[in-house]
Phi, psi and omega in degrees: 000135200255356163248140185352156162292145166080004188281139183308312185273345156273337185293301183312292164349327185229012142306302173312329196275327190307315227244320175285328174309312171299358180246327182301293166116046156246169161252157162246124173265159186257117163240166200236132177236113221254150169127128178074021188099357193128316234255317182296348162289310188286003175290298172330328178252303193312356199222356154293151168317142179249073184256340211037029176259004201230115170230205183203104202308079199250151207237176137343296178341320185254015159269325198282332195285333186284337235228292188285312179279034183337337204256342164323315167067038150312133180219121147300321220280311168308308187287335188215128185301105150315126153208018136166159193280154182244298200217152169240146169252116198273167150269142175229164197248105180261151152214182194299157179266024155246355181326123171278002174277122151273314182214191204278321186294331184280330174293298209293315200277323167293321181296304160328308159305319190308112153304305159277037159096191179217134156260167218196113162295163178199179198268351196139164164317131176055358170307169182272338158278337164292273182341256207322293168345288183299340158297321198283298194319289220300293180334321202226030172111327213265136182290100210200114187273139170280135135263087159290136203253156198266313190219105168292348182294288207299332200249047171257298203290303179294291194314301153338272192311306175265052174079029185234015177195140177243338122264172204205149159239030222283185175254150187295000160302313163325280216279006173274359157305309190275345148325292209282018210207359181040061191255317211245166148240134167271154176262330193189164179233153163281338178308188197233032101236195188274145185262150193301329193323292191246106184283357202270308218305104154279187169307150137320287182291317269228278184320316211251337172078055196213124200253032183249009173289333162311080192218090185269182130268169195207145156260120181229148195276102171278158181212123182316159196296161147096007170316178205250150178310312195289347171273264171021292168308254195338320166302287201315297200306344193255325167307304180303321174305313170261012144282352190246022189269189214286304179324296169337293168294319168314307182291338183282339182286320176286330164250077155048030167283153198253090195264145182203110177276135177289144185307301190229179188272324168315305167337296180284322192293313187299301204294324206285299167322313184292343173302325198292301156334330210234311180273350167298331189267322151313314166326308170205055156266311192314329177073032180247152202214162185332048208345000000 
């Protein structure tokens, strides 16, 4: 897992691995190889025995980091055997709950205003919350500063409150702490419909009438390029089992995850190239480039 212990995509992560050891009827240990963004887990796996003994928890996050860091010479597509999608995360665009944006026509009309601008948090560099932000900024105009927060679960409700960022992008596990906790408001989600939690909430496309707002983020299960086609297999069938087992879903619902196991690894190989095609193209339209 290329992100922190305790971070929303590793507490899920291992829900899953608890429930896929049970089905190998081995254990899978977790580790967290933390660092760049991301990138040091994926050196790390990606540069593992292609054994299926090494696999790797991969996120959007390294199509936007391959994008920003070219001389990096990052390739997923090269580097890693897909095999199947686990969870998708929508974002949702929270500000202080004293905020004068209620809703996106009213955010957009504040930010303008902001003689010096607005800052806008994120989970790092190149996270699906920086990006997406820096699209909202880019799109619509707007004077709008990056902070990365050292731990978005802890520093999003206090920085928000005092003022030291005025908007987030957190993935809604995050940010329904700070919702269900009257710390935040939300204004809009990225999923392509409204979640039931908060029906009053739209879309992110649904507010801007932009279907390129449709972005959710997502984690899926990798194994390095040339692992054998017959492990592979052995996997997908032992993943799909524990993403869709009773426990999984259950942990998805408390952090607001969407699980979802792929028809096939074909499947999955396809869906996974065209993300890649969508967040690069994302990448530069926003036109963000490296803190």
């Amino acid at each position: 897992v290329p992100w922190g212990a305790g971070s929303g995509i590793d507490v899920q992560v291992r829900q899953f691995a608890d429930e896929f050891g049970k089905v190998l009827k081995t254990p899978v240990v977790v580790e967290n190889k933390v660092g760049a963004g991301s990138q040091i887990g994926y050196e790390v796996a990606a540069l593992a025995e292609p054994n299926g003994y090494t696999l790797f928890a991969g996120t959007n996050a390294n199509f936007i980091h391959q994008q920003l860091h070219p001389r990096a010479k990052l390739d997923p597509v090269r580097d890693l055997a897909p095999i199947t999608m686990m969870f998708w995360m929508p974002s949702v665009l929270v500000v202080a709950k004293n905020s004068p944006a209620k809703d996106i026509p009213s955010f957009i009309s504040w930010v303008k205003q902001t003689p010096k601008g607005v800052n806008y948090g994120s989970g790092g560099v190149g996270s699906a919350s920086h990006l997406l932000a820096a699209m909202i900024g880019h799109r619509n105009h707007l004077n709008v500063t990056h902070i990365p927060l050292r731990t978005l679960t802890a520093d999003l409700g206090p920085m928000l409150t005092r003022g030291d960022i005025g908007f987030a992008l957190p993935v809604t596990g995050v940010g329904a702490a700070q919702i269900d906790q009257g710390n935040v408001r939300p204004l809009a989600v990225t999923s392509t419909k409204r979640l039931p939690e908060w029906p009053d909430v739209p879309t992110l496309a649904e507010a801007f009438k932009d279907d390129i707002y449709l972005a959710d983020s997502w984690t899926a299960l990798f194994a390095p390029k040339g692992t054998p086609p017959q492990v592979l297999d052995k996997l997908y069938a032992a993943a799909v089992q524990a993403v869709e087992s009773k426990p999984h879903l259950q942990a998805a619902r408390l952090f607001h995850t969407i699980p979802t196991a792929s028809p096939s690894r074909a499947d999955f190989a396809k869906l996974f190239r065209a993300e890649g095609d969508k967040w690069r193209n994302i990448v530069t339209e926003s036109r963000m480039t490296p803190d």
